[in-house]
C-alpha positions as CSV (number, residue, x, y, z in Angstrom):
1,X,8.1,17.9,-14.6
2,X,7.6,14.1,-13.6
3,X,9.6,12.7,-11.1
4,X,12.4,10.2,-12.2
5,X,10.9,7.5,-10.3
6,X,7.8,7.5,-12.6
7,X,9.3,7.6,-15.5
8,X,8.7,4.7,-17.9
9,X,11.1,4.9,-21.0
10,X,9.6,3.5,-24.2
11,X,11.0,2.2,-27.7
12,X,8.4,3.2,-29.8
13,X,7.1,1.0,-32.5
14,X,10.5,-0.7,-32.5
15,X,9.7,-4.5,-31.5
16,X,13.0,-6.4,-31.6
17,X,14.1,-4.7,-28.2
18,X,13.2,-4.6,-24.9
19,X,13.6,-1.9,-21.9
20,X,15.6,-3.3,-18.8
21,X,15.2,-0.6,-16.1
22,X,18.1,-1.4,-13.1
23,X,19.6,1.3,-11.2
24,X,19.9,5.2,-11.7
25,X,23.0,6.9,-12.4
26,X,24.5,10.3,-11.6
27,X,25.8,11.9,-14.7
28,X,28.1,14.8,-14.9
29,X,28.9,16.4,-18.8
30,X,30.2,19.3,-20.7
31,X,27.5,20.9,-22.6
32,X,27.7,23.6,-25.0
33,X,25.1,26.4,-24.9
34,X,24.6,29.2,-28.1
35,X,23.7,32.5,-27.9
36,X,20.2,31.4,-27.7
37,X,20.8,29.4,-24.8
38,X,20.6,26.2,-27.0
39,X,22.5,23.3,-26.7
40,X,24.6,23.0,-30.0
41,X,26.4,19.9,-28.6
42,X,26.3,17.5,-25.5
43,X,29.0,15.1,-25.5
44,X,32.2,14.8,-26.6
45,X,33.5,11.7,-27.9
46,X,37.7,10.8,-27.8
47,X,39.2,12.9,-30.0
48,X,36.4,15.1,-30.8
49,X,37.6,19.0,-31.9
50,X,35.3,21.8,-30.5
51,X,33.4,23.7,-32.7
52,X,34.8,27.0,-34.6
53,X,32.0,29.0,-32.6
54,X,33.0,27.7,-28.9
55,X,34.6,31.2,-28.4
56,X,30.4,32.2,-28.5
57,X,29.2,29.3,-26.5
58,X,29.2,28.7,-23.0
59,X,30.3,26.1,-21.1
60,X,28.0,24.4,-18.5
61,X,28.0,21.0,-16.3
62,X,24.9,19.2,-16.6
63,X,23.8,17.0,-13.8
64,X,21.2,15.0,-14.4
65,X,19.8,11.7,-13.2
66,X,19.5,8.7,-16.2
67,X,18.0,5.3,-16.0
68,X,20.6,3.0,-16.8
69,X,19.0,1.5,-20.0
70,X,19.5,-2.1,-20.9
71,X,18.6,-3.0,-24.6
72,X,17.7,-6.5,-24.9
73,X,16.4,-8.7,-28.1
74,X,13.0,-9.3,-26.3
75,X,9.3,-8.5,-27.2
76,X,9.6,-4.7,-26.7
77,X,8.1,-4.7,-23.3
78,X,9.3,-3.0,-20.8
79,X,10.9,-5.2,-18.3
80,X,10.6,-3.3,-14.8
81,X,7.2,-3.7,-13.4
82,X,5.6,-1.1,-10.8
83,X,4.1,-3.0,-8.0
84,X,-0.2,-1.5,-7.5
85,X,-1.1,0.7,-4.9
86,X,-4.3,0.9,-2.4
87,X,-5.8,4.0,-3.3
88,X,-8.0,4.4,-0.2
89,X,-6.4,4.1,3.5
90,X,-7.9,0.9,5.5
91,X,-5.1,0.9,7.9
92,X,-7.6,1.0,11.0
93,X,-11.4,0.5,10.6
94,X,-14.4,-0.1,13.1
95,X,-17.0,-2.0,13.2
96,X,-20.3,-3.1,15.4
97,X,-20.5,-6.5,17.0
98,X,-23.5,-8.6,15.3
99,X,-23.3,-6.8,12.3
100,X,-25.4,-8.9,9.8
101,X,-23.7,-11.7,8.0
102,X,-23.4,-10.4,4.0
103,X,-22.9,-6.3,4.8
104,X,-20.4,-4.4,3.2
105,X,-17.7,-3.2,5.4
106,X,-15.1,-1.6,3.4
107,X,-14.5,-1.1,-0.8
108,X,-11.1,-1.7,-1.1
109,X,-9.5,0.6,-4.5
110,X,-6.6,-0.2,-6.0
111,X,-4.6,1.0,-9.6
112,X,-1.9,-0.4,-11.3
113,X,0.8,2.3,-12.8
114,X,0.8,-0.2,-15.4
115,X,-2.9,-0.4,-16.0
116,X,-3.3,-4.5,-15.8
117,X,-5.7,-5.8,-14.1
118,X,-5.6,-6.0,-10.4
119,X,-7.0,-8.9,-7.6
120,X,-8.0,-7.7,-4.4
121,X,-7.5,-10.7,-1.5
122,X,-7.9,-11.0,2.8
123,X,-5.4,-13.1,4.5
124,X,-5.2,-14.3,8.6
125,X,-9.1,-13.5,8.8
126,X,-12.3,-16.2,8.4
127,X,-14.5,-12.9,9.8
128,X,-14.8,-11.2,6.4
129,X,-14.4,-12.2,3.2
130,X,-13.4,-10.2,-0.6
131,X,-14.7,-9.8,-3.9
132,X,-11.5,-10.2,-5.5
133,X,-12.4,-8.4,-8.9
134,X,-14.1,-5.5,-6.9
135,X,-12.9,-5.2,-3.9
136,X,-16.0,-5.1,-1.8
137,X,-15.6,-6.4,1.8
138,X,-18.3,-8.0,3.2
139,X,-19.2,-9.9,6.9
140,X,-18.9,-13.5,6.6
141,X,-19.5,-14.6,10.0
142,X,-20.5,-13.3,13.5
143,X,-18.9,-10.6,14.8
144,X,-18.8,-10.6,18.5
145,X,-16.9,-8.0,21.2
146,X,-16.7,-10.8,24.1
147,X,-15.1,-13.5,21.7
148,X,-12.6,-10.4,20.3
149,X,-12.7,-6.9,21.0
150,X,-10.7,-6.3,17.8
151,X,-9.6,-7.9,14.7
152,X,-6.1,-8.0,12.9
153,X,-5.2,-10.0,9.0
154,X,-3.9,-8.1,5.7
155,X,-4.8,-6.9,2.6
156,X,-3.7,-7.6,-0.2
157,X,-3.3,-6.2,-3.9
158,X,-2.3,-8.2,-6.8
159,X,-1.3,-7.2,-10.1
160,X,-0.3,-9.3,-13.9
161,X,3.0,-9.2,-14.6
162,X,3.6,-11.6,-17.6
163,X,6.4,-12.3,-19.4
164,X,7.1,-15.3,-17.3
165,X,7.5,-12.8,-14.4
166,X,6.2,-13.7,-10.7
167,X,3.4,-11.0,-10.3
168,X,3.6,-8.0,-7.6
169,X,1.8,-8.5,-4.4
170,X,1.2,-5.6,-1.7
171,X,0.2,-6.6,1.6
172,X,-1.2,-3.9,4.3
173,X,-1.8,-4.9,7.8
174,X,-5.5,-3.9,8.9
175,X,-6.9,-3.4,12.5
176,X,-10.6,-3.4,12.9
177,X,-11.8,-2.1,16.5
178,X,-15.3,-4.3,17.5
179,X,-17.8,-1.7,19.1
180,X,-19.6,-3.3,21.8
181,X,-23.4,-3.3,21.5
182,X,-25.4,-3.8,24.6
183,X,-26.8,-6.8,23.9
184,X,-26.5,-9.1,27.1
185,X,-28.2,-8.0,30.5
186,X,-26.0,-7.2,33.1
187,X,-25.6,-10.6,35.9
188,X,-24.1,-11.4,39.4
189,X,-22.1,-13.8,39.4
190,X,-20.9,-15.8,42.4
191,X,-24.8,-16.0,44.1
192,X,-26.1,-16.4,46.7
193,X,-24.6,-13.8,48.8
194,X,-24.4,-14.7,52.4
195,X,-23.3,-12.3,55.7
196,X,-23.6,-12.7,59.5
197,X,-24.2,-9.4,61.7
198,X,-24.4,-9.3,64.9
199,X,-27.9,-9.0,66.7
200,X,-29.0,-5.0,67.7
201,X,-25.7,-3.7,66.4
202,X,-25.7,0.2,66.5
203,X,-24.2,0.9,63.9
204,X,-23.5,-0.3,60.1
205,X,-21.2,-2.9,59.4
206,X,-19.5,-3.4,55.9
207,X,-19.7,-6.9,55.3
208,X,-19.1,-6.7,51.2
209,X,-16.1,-5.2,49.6
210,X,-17.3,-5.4,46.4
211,X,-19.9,-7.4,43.9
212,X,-18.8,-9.1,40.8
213,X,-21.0,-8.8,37.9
């Protein structure tokens, strides 16, 4: 059975109204079930009679969940819009400093529940940048572990609405982790080193704590 919550109630070929889905309701009813186990009638109206078989019928509560329908003189669209959804996880990613400018990083996949067309986007990042019809991440500029060991920005995922309707827009925070590459040679800093010791001393005197590279 599919879940209430991806439902989509249609009108069929009718065109002069319009599905408006709001809230979902909890609806409690008499039902009346046949020998067969049939339901020979569901709700009563005011000053409805039973039927002359109800003495064979069974009496049951029904409880069932209903979108609260809204008929409106519209286009026959349905008016509640699902927002997209990232189909692949990019939550937290790594990558190597001095990876070449122009390499693909990540392929961002999306869907619509709708099926329109979807725009992929970066935002809070200059690092990488988005083919926003694909998805394909690539490396726009230089990636390096001793400017910042680790990159944060969003995501995002952009579908059409229409119907004079602002368009959905999911945004997912990203973390990429920079992997440092040993590029530099190791250095002492702080040179020359100088000491004084103490002319036919017998034994060894520590005269450095530590070095700072």
């Amino acid at each position: 059975m599919t879940p209430l919550h991806r439902l989509r109630p249609r009108l069929g070929a009718e065109e002069r109204f319009a599905l408006a889905c709001l809230k979902f309701l909890r609806l409690t009813s008499k039902a009346r079930l046949d020998g067969n186990g049939l339901v020979r009638k569901e709700f009563h109206g005011k000053g409805d009679s039973s039927s002359n078989d109800a003495s064979k019928a069974t009496s049951v509560t029904l409880e069932m969940l209903f979108p609260i329908l809204v008929l409106l003189c519209s286009t026959g669209h349905v008016i509640c819009n699902s927002p997209p959804i990232f189909l692949r996880n990019i939550d937290l990613a790594v990558i190597k400093e001095n990876t070449p400018i122009g390499s693909i990083f990540f392929n961002l996949l999306g869907s619509d529940p709708e099926n329109s067309t979807v725009t992929y986007g970066l935002e809070g990042t200059d690092r990488f940048q988005v083919n926003s019809s694909t998805g394909v991440i690539t490396v726009a500029a230089q990636i390096d572990r001793e400017v910042n060991d680790s990159l944060r920005f969003y995501v995002t995922l952009e579908d059409v609405v229409g119907n004079g309707q602002d368009n959905n827009v999911v945004r997912v925070p990203v973390t990429v982790i920079i992997l440092d590459e040993n590029d530099n040679e190791p250095d002492f800093h702080g040179t020359p080193y100088e000491a004084t010791v103490l002319e036919a001393s017998d034994y060894f005197v520590r005269f450095f704590s530590s070095f700072e590279f």
